[in-house]
Backbone as a ProteinNet text record, in pm:
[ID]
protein_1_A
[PRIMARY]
XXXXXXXXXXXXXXXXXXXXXXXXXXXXXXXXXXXXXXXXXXXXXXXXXXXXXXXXXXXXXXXXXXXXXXXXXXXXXXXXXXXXXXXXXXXXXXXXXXXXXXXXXXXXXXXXXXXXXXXXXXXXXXXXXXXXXXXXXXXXXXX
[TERTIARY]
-1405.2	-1386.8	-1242	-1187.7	-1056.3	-1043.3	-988.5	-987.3	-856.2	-820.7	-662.6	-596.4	-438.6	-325	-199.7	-121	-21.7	124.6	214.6	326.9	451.6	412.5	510.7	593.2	750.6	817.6	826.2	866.5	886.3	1016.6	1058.9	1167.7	1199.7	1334.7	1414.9	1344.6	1309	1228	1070.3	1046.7	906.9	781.1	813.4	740.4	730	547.3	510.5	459.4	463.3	344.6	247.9	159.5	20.8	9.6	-42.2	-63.9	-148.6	-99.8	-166.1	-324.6	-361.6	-509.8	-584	-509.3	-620.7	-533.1	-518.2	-428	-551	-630	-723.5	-806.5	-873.4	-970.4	-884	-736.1	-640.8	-580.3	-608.4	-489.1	-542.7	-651.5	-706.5	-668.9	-625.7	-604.3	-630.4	-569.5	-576.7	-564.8	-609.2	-603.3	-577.2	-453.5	-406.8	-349.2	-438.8	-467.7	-460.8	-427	-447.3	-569.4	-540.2	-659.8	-657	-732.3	-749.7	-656.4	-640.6	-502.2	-402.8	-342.3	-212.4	-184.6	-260.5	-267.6	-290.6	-257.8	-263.3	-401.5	-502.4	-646.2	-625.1	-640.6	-618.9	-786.9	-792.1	-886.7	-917	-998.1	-967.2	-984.2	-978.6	-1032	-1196.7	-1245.4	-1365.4	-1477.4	-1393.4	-1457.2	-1420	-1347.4	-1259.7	-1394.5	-1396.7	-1524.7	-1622.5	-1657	-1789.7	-1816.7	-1653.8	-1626.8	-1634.3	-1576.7	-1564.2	-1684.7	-1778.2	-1932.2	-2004.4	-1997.4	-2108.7	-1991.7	-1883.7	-1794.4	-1883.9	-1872.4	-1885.3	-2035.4	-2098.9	-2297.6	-2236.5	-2188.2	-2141.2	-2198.1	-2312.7	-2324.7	-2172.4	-2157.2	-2047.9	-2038.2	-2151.5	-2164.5	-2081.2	-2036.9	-2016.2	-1864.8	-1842.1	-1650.8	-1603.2	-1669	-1646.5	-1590.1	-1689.8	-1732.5	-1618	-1571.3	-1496.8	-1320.1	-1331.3	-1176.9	-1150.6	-1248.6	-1209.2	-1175.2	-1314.8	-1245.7	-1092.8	-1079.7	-951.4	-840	-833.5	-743.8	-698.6	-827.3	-855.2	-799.9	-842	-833.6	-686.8	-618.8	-547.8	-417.1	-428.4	-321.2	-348.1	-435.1	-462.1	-380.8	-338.7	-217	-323.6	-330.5	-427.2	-277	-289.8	-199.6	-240.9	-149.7	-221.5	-63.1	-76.5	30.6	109.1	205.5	330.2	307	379.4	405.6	415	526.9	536.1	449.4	305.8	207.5	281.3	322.4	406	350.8	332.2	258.9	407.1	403.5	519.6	401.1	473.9	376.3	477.4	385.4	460.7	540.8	634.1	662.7	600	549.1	443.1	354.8	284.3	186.5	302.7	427.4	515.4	504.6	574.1	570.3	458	341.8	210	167.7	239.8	210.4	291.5	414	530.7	575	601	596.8	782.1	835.4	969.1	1015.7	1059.7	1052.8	938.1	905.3	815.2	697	598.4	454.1	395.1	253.5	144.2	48.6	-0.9	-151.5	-266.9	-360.1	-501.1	-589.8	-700	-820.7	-897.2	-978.5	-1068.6	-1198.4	-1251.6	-1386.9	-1338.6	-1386.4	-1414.5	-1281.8	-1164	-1039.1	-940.6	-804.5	-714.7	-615.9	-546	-504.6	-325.2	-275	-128.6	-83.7	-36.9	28.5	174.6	250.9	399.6	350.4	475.6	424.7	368.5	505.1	509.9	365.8	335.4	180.9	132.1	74.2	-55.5	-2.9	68.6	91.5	35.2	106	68	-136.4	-145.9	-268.6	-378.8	-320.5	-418.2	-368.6	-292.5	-311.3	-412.5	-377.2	-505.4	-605.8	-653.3	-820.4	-830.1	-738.2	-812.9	-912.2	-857.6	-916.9	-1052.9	-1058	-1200.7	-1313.7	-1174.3	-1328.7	-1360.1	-1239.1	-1301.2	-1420	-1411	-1471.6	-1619.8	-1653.8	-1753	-1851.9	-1968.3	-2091.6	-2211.8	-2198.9	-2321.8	-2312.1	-2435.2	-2423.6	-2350	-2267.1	-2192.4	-2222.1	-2225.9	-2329.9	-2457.3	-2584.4	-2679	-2751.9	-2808.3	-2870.4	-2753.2	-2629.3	-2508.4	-2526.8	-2515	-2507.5	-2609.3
1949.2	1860.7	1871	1764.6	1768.7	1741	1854.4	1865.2	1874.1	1876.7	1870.2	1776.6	1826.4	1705.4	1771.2	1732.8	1835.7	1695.7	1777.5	1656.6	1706.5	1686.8	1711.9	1597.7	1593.9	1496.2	1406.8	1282.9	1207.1	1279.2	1305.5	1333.6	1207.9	1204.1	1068.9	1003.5	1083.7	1000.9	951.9	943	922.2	1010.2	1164	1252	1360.9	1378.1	1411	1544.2	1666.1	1796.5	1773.4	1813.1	1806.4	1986.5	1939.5	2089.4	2121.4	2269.6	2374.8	2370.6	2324.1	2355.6	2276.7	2106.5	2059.2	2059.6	2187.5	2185.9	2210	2284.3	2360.5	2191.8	2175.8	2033.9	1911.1	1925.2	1753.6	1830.3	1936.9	2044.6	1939.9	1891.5	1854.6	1684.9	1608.8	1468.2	1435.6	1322.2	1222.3	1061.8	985.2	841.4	822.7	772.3	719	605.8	497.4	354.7	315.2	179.5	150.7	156	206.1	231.7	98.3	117.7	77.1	87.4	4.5	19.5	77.2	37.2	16.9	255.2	295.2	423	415.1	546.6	556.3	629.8	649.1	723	808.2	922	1020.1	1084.8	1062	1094.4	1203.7	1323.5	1335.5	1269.5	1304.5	1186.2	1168.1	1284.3	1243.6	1219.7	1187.8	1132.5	1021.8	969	844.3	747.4	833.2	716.8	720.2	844.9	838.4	690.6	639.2	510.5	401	451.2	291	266.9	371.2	356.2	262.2	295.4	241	101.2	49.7	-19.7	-143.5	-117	-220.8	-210.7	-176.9	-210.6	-335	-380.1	-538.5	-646.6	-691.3	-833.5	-930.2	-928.3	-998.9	-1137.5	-1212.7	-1332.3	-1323.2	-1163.4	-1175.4	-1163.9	-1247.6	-1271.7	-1190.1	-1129.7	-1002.6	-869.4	-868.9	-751.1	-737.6	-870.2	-895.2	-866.2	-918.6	-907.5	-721.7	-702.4	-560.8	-481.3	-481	-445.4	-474.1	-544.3	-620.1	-543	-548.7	-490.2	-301.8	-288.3	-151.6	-78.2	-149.5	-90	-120	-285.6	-307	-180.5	-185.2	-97.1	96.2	104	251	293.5	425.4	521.7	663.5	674.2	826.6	879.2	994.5	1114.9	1248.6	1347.1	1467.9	1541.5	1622.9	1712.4	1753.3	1786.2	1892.4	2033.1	2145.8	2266.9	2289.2	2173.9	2236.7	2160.1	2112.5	2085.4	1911.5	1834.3	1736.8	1614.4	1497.6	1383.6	1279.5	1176.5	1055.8	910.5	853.9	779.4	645.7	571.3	439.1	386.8	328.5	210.6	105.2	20.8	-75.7	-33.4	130.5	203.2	212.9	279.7	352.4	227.4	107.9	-30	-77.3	-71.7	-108.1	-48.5	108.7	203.4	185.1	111.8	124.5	295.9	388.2	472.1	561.6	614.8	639.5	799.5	844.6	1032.1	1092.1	1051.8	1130.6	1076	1156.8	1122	1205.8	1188.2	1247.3	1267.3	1369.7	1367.7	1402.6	1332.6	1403.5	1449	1534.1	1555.7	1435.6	1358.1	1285.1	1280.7	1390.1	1420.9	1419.1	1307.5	1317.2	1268.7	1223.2	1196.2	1218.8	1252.1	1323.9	1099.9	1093.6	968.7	994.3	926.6	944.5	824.9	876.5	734.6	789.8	689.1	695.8	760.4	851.7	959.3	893.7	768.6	708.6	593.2	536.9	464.3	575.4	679.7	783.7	812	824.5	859.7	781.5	663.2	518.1	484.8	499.1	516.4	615.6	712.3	869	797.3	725.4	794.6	680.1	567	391.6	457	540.1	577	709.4	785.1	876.2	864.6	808.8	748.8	746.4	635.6	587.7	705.1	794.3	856	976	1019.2	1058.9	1040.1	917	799.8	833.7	799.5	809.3	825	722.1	728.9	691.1	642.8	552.1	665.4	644.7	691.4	611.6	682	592	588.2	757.4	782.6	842	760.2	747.6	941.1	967.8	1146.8	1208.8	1214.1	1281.7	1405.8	1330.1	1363.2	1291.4
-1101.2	-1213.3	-1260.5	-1300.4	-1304.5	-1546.8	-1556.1	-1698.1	-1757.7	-1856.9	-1878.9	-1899.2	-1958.9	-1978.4	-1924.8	-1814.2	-1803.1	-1793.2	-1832.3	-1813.9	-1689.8	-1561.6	-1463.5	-1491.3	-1360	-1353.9	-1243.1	-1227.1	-1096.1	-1076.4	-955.6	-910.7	-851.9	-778.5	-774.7	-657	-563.6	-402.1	-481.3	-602.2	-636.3	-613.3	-576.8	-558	-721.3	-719.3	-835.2	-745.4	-854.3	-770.7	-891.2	-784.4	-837.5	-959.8	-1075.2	-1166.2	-1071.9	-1118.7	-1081	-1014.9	-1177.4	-1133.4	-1109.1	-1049.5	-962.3	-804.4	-782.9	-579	-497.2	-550.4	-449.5	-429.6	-544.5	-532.5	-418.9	-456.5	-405.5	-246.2	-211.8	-74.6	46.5	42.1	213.8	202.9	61.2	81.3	-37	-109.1	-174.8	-180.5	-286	-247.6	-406.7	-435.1	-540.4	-542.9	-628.9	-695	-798.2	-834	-974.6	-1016.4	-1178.9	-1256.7	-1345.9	-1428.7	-1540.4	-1637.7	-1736.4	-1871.1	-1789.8	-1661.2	-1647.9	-1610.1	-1581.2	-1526.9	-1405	-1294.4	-1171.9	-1186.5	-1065.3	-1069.1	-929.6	-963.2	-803.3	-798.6	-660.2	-637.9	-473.6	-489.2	-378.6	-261.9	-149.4	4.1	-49.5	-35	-38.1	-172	-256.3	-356.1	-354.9	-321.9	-295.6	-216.5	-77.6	25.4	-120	-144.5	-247.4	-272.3	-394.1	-444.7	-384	-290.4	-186.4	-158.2	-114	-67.6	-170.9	-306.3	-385.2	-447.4	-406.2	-465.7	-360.7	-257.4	-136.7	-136.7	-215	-214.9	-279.8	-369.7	-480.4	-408.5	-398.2	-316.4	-313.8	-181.6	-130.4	-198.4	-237.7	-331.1	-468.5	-525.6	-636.3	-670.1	-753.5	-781.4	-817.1	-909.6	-976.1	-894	-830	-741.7	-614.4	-556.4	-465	-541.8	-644.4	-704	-702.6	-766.4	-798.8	-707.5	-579.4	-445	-397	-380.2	-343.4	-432.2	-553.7	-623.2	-612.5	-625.3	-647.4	-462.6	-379.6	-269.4	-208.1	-217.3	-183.9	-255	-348.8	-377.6	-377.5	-304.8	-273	-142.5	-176.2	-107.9	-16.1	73.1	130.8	162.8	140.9	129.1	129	204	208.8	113.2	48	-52.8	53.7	19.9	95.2	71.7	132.4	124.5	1.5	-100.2	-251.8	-341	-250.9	-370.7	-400.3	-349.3	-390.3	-288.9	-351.7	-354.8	-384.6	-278.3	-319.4	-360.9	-502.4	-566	-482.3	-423.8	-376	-479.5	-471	-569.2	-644	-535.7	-609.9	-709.3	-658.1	-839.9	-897.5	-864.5	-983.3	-1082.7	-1021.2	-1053.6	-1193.9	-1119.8	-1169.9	-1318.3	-1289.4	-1391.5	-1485.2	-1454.9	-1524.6	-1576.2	-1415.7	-1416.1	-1396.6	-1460.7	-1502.5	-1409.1	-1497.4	-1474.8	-1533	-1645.5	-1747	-1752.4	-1688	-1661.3	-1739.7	-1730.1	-1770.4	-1696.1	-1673.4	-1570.3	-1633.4	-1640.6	-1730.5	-1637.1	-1669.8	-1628.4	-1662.9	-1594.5	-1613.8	-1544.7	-1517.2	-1472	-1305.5	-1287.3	-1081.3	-1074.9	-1102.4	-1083.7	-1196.6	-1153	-1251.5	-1265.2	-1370.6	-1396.2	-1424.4	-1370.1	-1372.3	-1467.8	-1559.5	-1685.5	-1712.8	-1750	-1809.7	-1902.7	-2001.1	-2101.9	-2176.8	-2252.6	-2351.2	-2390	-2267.1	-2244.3	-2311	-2231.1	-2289.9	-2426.1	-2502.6	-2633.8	-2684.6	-2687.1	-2717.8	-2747.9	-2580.2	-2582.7	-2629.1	-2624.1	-2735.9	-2872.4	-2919.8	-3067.1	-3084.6	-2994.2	-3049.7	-3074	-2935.4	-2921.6	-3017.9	-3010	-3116.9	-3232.4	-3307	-3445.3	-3408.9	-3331.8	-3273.3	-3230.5	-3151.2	-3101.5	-3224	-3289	-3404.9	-3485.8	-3522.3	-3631.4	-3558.1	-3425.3	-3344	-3440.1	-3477.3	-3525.4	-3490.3	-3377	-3266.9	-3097.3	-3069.4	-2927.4	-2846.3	-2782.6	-2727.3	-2525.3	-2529.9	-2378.2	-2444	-2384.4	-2435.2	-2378.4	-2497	-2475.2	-2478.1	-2454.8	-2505	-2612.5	-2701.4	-2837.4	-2950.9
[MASK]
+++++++++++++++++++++++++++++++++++++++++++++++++++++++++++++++++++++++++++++++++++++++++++++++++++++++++++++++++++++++++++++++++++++++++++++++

């Protein structure tokens, strides 16, 4: 499970190292894609097929289902780390992410998410409030 917030840097060739403590989970491969709200989503190899597996059940009839594929996959990177733990983010995500020197990496359960700092600031302080405020179930039996 990938938990945490750590702030490594892009170095100038577009190579990020992976923190510490998700190397062991990301050492045999990764596949990093656009996410959602304009963040990168790393995933290892094989949680990755996991996705693709239940992405491509989508009845082929559905628009929905077909865009997302398309998006989600077209811009996915498979990569295995270097000796110093170090991952090169294509351009087109750096691009996508609107991704600089100064990143952010979170824990996000089954995949860690790569955002510009200034986005995730941006974005923690919107959602904070909210999830503060939190008065409805929001995942149902949760809480």
């Amino acid at each position: 499970m990938f938990l945490g917030t750590y702030a490594p840097r892009l170095d100038e060739k577009g190579r990020l190292i992976l923190p510490a403590k998700f190397r062991d989970e990301l050492e045999s491969g990764i596949v990093v894609t656009r996410g959602q709200e304009r963040c990168l989503y790393v995933f290892a190899t094989k949680d990755f097929e996991e996705m693709h597996d239940r992405i491509r059940q989508a009845p082929i009839t559905s628009k929905q289902g077909r865009d997302y594929l398309r998006l989600f996959l077209s811009g996915a990177n498979a990569e295995v780390p270097d000796k110093q733990h170090r991952v090169t983010i294509p351009a087109q995500l750096r691009a996508y992410a609107g991704l600089d020197r100064d990143v952010t990496v979170i824990g996000a359960g089954n995949r860690a998410e790569i955002w510009d700092t200034a986005a995730w600031e941006t974005y923690y302080a919107e959602q904070e409030a909210g999830f503060a405020d939190t008065t409805e179930e929001v995942i149902p039996g949760l809480f």
